[in-house]
N, CA, C and O atoms as a Tinker XYZ file with bonds, in Angstrom:
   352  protein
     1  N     15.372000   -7.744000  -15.828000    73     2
     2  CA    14.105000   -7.047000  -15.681000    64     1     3
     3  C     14.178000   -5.730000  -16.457000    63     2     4     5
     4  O     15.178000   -5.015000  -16.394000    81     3
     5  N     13.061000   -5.411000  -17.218000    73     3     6
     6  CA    13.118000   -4.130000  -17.886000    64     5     7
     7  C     12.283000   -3.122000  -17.209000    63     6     8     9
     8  O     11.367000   -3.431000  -16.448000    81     7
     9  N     12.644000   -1.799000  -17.525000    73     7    10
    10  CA    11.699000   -0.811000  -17.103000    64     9    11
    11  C     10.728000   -0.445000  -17.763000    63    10    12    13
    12  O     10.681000   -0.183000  -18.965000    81    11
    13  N      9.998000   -0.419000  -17.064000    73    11    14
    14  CA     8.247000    0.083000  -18.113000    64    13    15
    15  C      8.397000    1.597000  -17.472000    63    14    16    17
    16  O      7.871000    1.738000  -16.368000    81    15
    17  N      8.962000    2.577000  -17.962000    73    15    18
    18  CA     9.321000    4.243000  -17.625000    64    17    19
    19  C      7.631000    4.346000  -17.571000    63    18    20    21
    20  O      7.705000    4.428000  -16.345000    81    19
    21  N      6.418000    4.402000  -17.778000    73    19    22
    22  CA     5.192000    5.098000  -17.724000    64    21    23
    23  C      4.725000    3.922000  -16.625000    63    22    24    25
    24  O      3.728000    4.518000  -16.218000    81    23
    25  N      4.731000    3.185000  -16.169000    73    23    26
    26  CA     4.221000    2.456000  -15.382000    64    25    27
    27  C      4.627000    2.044000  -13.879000    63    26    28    29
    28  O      3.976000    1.708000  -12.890000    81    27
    29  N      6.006000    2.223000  -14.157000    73    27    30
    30  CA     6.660000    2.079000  -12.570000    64    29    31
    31  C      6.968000    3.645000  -12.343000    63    30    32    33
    32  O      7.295000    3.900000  -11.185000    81    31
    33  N      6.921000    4.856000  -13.316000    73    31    34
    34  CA     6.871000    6.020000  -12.651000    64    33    35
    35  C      5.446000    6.026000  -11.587000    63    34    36    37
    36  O      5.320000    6.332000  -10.401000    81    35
    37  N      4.462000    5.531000  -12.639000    73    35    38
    38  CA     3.489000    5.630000  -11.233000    64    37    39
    39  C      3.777000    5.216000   -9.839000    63    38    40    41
    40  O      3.905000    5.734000   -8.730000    81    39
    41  N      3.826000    3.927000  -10.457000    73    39    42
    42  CA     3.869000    2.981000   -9.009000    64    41    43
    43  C      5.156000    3.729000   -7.784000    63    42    44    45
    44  O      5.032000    3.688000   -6.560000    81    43
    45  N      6.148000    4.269000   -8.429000    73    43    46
    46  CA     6.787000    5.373000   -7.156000    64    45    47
    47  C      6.657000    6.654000   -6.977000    63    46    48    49
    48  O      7.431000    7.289000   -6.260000    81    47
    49  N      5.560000    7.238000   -7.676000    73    47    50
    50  CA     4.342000    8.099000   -7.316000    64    49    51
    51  C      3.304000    7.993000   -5.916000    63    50    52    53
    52  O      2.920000    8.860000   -5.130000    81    51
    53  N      3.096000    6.789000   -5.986000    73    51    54
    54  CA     1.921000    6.197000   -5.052000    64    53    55
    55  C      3.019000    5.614000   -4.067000    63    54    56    57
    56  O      2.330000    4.989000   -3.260000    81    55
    57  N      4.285000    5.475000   -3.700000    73    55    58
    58  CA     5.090000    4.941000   -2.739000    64    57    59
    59  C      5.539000    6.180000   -2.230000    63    58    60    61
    60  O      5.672000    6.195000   -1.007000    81    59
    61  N      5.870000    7.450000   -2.966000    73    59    62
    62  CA     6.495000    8.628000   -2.638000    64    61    63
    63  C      5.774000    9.427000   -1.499000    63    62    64    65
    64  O      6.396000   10.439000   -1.176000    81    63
    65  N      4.598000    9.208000   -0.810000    73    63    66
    66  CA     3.954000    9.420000    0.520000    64    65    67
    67  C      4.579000    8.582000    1.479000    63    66    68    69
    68  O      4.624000    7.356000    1.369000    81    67
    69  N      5.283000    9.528000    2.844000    73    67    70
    70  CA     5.643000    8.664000    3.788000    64    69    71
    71  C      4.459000    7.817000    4.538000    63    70    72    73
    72  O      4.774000    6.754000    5.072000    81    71
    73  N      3.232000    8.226000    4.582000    73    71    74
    74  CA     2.259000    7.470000    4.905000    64    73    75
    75  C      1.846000    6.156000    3.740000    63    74    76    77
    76  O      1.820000    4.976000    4.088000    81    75
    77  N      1.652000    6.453000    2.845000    73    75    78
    78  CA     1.666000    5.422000    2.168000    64    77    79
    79  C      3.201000    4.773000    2.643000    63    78    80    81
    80  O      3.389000    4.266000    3.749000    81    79
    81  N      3.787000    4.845000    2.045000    73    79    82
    82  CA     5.188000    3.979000    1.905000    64    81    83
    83  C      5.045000    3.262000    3.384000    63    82    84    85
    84  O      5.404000    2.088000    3.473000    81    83
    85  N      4.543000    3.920000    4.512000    73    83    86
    86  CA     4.896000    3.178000    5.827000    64    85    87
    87  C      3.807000    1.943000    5.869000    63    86    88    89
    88  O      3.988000    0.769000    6.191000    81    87
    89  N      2.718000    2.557000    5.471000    73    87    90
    90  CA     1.353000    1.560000    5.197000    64    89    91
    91  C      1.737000   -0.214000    4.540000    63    90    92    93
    92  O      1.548000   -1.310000    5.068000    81    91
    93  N      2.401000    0.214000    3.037000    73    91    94
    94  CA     2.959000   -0.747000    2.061000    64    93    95
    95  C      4.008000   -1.338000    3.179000    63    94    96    97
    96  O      4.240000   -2.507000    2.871000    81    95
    97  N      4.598000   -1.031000    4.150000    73    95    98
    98  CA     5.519000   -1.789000    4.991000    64    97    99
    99  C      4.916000   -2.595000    5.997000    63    98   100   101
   100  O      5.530000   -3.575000    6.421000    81    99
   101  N      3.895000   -2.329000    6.389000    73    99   102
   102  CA     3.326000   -2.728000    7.103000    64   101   103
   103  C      2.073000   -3.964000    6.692000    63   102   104   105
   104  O      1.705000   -4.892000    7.413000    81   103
   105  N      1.423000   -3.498000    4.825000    73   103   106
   106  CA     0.869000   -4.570000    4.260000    64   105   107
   107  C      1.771000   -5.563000    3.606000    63   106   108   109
   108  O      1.247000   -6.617000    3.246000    81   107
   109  N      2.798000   -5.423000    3.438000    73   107   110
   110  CA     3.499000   -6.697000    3.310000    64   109   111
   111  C      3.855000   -7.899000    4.049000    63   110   112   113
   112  O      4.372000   -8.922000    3.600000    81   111
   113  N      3.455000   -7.595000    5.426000    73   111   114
   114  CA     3.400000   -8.760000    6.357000    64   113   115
   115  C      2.194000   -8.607000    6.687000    63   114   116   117
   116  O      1.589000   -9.531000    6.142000    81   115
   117  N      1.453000   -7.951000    7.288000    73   115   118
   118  CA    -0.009000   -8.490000    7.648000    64   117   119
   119  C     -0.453000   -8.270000    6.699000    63   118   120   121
   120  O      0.261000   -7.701000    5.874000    81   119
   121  N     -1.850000   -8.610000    6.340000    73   119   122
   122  CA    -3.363000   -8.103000    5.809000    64   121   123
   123  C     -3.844000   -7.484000    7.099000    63   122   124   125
   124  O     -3.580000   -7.682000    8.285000    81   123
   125  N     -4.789000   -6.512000    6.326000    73   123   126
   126  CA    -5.232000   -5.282000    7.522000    64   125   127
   127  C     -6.401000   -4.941000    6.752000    63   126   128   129
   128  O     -6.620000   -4.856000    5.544000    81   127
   129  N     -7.175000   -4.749000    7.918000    73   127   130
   130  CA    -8.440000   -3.463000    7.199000    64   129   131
   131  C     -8.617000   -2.119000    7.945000    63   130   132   133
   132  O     -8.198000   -2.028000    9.099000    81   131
   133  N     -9.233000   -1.048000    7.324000    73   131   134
   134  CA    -8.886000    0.236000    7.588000    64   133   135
   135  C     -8.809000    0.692000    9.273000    63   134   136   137
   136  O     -7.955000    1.418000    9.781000    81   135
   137  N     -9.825000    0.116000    9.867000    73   135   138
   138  CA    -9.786000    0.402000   11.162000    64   137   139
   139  C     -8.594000    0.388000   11.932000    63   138   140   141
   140  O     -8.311000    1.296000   12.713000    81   139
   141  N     -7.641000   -0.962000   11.671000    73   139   142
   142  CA    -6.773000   -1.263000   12.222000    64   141   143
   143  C     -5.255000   -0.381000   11.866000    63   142   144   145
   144  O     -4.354000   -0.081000   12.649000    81   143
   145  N     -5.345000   -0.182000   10.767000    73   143   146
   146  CA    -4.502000    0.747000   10.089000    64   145   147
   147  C     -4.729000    2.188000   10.320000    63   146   148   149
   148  O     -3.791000    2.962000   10.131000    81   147
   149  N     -6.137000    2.727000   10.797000    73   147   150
   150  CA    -6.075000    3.792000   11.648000    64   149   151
   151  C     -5.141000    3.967000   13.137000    63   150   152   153
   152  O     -4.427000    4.916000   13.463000    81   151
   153  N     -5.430000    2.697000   13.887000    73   151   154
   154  CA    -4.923000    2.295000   15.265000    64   153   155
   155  C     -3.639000    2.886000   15.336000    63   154   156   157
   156  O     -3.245000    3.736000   16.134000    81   155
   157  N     -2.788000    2.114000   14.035000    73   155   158
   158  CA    -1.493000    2.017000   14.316000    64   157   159
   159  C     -0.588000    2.987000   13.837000    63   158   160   161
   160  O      0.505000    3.251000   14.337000    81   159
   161  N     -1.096000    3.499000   12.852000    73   159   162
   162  CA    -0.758000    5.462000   12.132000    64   161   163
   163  C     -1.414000    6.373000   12.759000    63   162   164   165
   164  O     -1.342000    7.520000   12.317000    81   163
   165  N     -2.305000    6.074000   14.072000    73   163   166
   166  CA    -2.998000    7.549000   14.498000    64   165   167
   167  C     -3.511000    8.587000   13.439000    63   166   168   169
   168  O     -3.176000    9.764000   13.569000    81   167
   169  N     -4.184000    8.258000   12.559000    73   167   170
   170  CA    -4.551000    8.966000   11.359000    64   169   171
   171  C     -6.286000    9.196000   11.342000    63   170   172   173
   172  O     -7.129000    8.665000   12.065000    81   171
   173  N     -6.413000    9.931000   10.525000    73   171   174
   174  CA    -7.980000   10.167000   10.561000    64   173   175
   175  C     -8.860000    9.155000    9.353000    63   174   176   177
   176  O     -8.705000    9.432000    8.163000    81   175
   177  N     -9.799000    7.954000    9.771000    73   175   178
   178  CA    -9.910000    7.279000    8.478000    64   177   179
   179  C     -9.984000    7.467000    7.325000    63   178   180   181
   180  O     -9.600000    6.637000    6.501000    81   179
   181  N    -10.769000    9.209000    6.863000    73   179   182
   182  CA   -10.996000    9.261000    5.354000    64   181   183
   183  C     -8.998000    9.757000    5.216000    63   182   184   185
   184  O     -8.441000    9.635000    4.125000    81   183
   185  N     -8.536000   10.061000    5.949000    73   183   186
   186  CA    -6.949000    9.822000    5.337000    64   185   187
   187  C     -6.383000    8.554000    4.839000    63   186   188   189
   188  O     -5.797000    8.254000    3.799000    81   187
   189  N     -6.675000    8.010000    5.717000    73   187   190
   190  CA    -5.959000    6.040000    5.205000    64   189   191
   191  C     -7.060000    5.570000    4.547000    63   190   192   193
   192  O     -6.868000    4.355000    4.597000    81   191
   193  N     -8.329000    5.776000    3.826000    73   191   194
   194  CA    -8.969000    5.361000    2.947000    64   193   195
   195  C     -8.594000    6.118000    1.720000    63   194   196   197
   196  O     -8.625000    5.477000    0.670000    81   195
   197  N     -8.136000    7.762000    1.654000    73   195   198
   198  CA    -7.442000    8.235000    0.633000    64   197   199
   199  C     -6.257000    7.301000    0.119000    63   198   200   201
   200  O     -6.181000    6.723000   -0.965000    81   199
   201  N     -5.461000    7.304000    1.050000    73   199   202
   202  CA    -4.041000    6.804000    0.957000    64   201   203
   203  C     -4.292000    5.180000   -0.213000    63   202   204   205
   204  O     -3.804000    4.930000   -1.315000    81   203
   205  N     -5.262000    4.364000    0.677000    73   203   206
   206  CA    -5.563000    3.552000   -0.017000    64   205   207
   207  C     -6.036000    2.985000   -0.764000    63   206   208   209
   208  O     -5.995000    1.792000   -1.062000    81   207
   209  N     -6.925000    4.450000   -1.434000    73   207   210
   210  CA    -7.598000    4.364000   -3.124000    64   209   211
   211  C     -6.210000    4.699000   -3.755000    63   210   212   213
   212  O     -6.171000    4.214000   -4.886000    81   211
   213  N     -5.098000    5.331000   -3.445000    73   211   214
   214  CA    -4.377000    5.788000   -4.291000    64   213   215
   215  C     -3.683000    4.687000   -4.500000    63   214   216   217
   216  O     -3.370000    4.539000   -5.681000    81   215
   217  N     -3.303000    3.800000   -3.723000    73   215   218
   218  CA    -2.166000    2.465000   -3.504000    64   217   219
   219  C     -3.777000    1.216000   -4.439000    63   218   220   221
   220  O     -3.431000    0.257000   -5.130000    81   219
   221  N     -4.799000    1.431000   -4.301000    73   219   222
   222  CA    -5.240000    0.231000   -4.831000    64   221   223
   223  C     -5.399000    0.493000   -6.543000    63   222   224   225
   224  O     -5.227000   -0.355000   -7.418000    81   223
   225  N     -5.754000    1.834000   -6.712000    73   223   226
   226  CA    -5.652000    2.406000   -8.055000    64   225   227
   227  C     -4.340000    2.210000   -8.804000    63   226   228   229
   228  O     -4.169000    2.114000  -10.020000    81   227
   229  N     -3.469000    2.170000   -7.834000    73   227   230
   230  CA    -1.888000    1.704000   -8.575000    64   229   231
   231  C     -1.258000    0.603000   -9.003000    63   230   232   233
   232  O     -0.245000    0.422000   -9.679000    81   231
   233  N     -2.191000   -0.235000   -8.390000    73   231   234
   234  CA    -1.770000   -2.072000   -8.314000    64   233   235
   235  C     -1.376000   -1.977000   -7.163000    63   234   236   237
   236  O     -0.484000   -2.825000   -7.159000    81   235
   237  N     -1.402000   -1.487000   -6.025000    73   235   238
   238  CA     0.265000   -1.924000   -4.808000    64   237   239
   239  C     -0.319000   -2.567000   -4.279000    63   238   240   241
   240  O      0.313000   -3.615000   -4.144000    81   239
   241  N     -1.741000   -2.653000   -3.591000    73   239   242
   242  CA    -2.627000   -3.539000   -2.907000    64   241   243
   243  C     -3.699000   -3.946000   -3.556000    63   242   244   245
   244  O     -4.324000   -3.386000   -4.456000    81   243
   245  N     -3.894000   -5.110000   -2.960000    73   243   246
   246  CA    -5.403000   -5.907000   -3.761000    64   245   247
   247  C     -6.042000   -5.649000   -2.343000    63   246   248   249
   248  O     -5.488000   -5.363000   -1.282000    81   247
   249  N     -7.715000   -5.881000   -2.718000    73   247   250
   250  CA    -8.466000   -6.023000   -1.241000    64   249   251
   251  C     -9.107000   -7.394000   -1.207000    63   250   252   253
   252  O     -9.145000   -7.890000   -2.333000    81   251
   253  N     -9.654000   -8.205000   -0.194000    73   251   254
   254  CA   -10.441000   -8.864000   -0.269000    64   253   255
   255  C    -11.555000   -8.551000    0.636000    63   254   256   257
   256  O    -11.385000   -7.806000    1.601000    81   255
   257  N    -12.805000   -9.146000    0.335000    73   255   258
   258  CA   -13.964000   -8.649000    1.433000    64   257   259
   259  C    -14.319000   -9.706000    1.970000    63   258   260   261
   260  O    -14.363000  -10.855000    1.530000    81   259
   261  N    -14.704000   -9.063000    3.446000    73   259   262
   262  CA   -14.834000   -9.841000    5.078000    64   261   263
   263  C    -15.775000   -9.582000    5.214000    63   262   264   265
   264  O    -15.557000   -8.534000    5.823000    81   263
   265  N    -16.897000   -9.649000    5.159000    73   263   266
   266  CA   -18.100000   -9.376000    5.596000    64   265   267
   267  C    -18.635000   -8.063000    4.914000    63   266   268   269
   268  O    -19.078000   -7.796000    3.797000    81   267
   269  N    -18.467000   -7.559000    5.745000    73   267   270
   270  CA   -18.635000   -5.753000    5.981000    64   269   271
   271  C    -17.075000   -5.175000    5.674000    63   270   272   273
   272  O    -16.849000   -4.056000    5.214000    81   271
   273  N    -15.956000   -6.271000    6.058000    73   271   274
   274  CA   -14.805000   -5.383000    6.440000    64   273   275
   275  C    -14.270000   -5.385000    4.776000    63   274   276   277
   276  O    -14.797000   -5.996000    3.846000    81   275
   277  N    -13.318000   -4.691000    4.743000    73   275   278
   278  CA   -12.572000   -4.719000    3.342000    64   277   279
   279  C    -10.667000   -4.954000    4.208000    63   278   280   281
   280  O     -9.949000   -4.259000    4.927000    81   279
   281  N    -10.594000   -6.066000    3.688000    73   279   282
   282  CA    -8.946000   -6.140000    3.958000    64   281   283
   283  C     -8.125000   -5.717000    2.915000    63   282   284   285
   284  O     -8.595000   -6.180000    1.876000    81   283
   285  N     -7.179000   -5.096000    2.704000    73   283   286
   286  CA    -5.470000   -4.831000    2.359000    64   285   287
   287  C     -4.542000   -5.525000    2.438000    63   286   288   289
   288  O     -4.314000   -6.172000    3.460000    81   287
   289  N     -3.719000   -5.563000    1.294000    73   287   290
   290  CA    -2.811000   -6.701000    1.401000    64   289   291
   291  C     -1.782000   -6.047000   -0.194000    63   290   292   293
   292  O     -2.277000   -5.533000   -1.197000    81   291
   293  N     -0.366000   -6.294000    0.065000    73   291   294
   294  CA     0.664000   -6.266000   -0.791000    64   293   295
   295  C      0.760000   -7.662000   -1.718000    63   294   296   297
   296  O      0.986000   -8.759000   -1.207000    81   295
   297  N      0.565000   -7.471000   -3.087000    73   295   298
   298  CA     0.831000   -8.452000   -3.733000    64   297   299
   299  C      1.664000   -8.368000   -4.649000    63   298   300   301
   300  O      2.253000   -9.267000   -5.249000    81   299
   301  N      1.719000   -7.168000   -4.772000    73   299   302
   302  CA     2.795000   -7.013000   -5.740000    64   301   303
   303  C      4.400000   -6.981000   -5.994000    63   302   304   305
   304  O      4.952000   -5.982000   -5.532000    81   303
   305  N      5.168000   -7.846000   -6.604000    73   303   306
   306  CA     6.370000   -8.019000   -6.245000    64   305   307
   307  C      7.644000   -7.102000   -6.374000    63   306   308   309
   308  O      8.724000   -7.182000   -5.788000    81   307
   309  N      7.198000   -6.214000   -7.312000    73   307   310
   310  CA     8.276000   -4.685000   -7.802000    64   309   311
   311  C      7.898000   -4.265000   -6.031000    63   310   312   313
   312  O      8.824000   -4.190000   -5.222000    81   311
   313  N      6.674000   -4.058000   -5.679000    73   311   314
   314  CA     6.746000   -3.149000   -4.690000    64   313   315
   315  C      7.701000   -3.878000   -3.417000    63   314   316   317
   316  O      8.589000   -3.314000   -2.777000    81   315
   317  N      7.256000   -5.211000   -3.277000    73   315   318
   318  CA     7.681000   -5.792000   -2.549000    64   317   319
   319  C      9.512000   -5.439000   -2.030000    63   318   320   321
   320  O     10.031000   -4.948000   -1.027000    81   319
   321  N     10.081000   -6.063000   -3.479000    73   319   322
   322  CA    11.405000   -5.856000   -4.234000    64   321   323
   323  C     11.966000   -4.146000   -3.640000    63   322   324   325
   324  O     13.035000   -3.907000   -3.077000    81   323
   325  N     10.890000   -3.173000   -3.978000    73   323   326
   326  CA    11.517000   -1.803000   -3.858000    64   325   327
   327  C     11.519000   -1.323000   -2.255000    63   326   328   329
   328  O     12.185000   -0.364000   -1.864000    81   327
   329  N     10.695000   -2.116000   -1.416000    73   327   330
   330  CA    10.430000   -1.794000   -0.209000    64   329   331
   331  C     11.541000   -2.672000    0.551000    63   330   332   333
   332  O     11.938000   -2.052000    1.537000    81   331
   333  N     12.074000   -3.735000    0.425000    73   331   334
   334  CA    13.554000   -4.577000    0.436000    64   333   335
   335  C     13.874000   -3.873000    0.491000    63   334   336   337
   336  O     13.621000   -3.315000    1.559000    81   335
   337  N     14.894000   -2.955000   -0.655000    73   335   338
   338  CA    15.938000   -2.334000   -0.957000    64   337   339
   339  C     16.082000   -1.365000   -0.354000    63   338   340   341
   340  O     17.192000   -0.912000   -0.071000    81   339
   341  N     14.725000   -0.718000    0.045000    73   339   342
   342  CA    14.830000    0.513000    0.738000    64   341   343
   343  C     15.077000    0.361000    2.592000    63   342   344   345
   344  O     15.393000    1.152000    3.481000    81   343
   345  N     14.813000   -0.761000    2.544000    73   343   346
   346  CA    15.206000   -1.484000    3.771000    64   345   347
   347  C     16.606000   -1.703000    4.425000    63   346   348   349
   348  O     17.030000   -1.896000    5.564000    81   347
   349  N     17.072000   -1.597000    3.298000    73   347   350
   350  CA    18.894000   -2.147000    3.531000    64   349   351
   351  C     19.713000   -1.134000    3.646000    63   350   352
   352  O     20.918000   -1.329000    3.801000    81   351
């Protein structure tokens, strides 16, 4: 695997928030939409809707839409890969 230095600096830009980074741990096994991701960070929503323009602007999450709702979800596999490692 090679490094793309201007492209994965971002992407651990947008991981380098402990709120983000805990978020990305948490969208890698569920899909979530914002409400619920308020619940479980005790956070104020326009915070975890910040958090998560910054993570969707980065690639780390894709959304899909539920109606009304907007879900979150990890698809990406560097992040995946870097959130592993940081695991161990």
């Amino acid at each position: 695997m090679t490094i793309d230095y201007i492209n994965d600096s971002e992407l651990l830009k947008a991981l380098a928030h402990p709120v983000r980074l805990r978020m990305v741990e948490g969208l890698l096994n569920h899909e979530c939409n914002v409400s619920k991701i308020v619940k479980v960070l005790n956070l104020p929503q326009s915070t975890i809707s910040q958090h998560l323009g910054i993570l969707k602007n980065r690639g780390v999450v894709t959304i899909r839409k539920e109606g009304v709702k907007t879900c979150y979800r990890v698809t990406n596999a560097r992040v995946a890969q870097l959130v592993k490692i940081l695991g161990k």
